[in-house]
C-alpha positions in Angstrom: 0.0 0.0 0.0 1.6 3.3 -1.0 1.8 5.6 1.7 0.4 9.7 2.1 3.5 11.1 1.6 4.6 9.1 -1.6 0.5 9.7 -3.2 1.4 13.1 -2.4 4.5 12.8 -4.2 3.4 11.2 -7.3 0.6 14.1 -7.5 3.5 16.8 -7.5 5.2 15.1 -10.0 1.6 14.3 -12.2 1.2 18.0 -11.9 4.7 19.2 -12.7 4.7 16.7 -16.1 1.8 18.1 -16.9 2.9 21.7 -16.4 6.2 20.6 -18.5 3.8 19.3 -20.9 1.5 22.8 -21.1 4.5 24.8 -21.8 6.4 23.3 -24.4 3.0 23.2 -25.8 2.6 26.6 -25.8 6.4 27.9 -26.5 6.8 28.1 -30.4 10.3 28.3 -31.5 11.0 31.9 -33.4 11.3 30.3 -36.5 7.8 28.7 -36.7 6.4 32.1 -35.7 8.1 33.7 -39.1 6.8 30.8 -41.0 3.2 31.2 -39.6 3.8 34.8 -40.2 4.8 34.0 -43.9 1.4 31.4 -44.5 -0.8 34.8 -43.2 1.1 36.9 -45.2 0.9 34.4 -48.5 -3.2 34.0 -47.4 -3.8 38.1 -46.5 -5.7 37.8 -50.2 -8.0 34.9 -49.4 -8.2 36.7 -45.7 -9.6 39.5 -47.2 -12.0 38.3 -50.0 -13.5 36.4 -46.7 -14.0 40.1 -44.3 -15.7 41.5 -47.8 -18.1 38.5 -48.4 -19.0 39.0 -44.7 -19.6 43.0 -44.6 -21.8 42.2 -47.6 -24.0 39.9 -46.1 -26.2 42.4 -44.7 -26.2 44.8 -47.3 -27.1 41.9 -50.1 -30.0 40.7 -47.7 -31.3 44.2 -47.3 -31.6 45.0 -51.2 -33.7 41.8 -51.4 -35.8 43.2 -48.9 -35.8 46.6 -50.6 -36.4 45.2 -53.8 -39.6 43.6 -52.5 -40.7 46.7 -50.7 -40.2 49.1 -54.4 -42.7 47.0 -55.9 -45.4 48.4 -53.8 -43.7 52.3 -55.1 -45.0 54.2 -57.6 -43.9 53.3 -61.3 -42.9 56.9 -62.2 -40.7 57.3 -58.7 -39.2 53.2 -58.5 -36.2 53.7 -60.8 -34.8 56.6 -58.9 -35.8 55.8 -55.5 -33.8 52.3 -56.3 -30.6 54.1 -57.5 -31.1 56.0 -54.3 -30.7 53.0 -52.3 -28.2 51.0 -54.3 -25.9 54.5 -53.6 -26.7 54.1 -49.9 -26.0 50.4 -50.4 -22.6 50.9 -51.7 -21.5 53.5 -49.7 -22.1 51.1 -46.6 -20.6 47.9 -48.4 -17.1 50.4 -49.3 -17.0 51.5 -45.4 -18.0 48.0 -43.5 -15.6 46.0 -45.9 -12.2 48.6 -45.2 -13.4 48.2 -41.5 -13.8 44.3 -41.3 -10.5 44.0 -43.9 -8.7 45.7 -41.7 -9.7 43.8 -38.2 -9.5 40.6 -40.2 -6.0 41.0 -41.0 -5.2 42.2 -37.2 -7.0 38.8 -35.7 -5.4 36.5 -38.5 -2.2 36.1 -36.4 -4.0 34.9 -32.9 -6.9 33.0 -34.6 -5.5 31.5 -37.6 -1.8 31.7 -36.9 -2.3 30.3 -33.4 -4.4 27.1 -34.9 -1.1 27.0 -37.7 1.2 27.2 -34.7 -0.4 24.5 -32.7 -1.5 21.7 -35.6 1.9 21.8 -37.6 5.9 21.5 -37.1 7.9 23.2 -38.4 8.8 21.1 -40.8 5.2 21.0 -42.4 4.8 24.8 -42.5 8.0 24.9 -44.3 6.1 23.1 -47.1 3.3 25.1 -46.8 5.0 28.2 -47.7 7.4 26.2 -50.5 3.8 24.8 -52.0 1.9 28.7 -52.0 4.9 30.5 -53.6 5.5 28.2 -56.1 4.6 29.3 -59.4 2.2 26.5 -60.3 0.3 27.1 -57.1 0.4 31.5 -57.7 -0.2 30.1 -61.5 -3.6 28.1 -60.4 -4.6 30.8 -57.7 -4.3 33.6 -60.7 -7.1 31.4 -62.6 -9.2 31.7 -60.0 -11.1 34.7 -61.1 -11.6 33.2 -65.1 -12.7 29.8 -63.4 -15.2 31.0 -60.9 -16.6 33.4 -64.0 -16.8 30.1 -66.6 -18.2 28.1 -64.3 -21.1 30.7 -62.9 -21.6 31.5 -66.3 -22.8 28.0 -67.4 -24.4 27.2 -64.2 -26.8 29.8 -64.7 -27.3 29.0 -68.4 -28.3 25.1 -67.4 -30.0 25.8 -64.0 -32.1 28.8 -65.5 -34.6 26.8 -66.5 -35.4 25.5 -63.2 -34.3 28.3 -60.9 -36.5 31.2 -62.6 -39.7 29.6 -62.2 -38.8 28.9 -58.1 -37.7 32.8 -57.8 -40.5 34.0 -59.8 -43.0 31.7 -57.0 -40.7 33.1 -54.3 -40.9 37.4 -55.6 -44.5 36.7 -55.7 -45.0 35.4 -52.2 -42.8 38.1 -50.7 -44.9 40.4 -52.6 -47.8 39.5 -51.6 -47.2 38.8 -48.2 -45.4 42.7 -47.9 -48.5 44.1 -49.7 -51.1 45.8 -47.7 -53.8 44.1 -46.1 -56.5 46.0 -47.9 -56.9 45.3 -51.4 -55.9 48.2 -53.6 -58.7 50.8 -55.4 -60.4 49.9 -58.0 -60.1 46.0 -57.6 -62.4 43.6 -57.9 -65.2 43.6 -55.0 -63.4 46.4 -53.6 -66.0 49.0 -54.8 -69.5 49.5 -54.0 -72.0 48.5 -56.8 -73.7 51.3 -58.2 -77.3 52.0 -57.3 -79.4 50.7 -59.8 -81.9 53.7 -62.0 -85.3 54.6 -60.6 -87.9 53.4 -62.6 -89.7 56.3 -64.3 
């Protein structure tokens, strides 16, 4: 039977491993810093593109939201009240994105850089960086834009088809559902009958 004093002991040394343990975990070498610092730098593109699609969010979900609410606009003042909006729209998309760019490129280094830093050596971020400058890889990324664009463009040519007839169903139930409860002037059963002529 082991006795207090050696229990005791074997906890201080559990704890003292463990402690070992925690803080070679947590010490990165200089040189894997730099490296993780070069991946972030070699990604601030892809970094970026991500901060815009999020300050966009928003603003696309509010022109749909717009766009169902112009229907219900005059005719004559639509067109310019909806280049009003798609100014204001803009304007907020070109401030929020410079704002979120800039705090997504701050954060990169303790969010991203500290998962890089604790899920590869050394070694392994080495190739990282060898594989995203290479030229193939700068080569394939360059293509990016011309494949996306290819690829949307005949995605939308064979899914049209299908797709217009769901977001035609889907305008018309927003519309309807945003429209006011009382049926507009001059619509059916919405006027009363005209008294019929006195017989003479």
């Amino acid at each position: 039977m082991l006795s207090p004093a050696f229990k005791s002991a074997l906890g201080v040394a559990a704890i003292a491993v463990a402690s070992l343990s925690q803080l070679a975990h947590a010490q990165t070498s200089p040189a894997k810093k730099e490296l993780v610092a070069k991946v972030l730098q070699l990604q601030q593109g892809g970094i970026e593109l991500m901060a815009r699609a999020l300050a966009e969010q928003p603003a696309r979900l509010m022109m749909q939201q717009a766009a169902a609410a112009l229907q219900r606009v005059p005719a004559d003042k639509r067109e310019a009240l909806a280049r009003d909006i798609e100014a204001d729209v803009r304007k907020y998309v070109e401030d929020a994105t410079a704002v979120v760019k800039k705090r997504a490129v701050e954060v990169a280094p303790s969010t991203v850089g500290a998962l890089l830093e604790e899920r590869f050596s050394e070694d392994e971020l080495k190739q990282i960086v060898a594989l995203l400058e290479s030229p193939v890889n700068r080569k394939f990324q360059g293509m990016a834009p011309e494949m996306q664009k290819v690829l949307a463009e005949k995605l939308v040519a064979d899914t049209r088809p299908e797709v217009e007839p769901m977001m035609r169903y889907l305008e018309l139930q927003v519309t309807r559902k945003l429209a006011p409860a009382a049926p507009p002037s001059g619509a059916s059963g919405s006027a009363k009958p005209a008294p019929a002529p006195k017989a003479k």
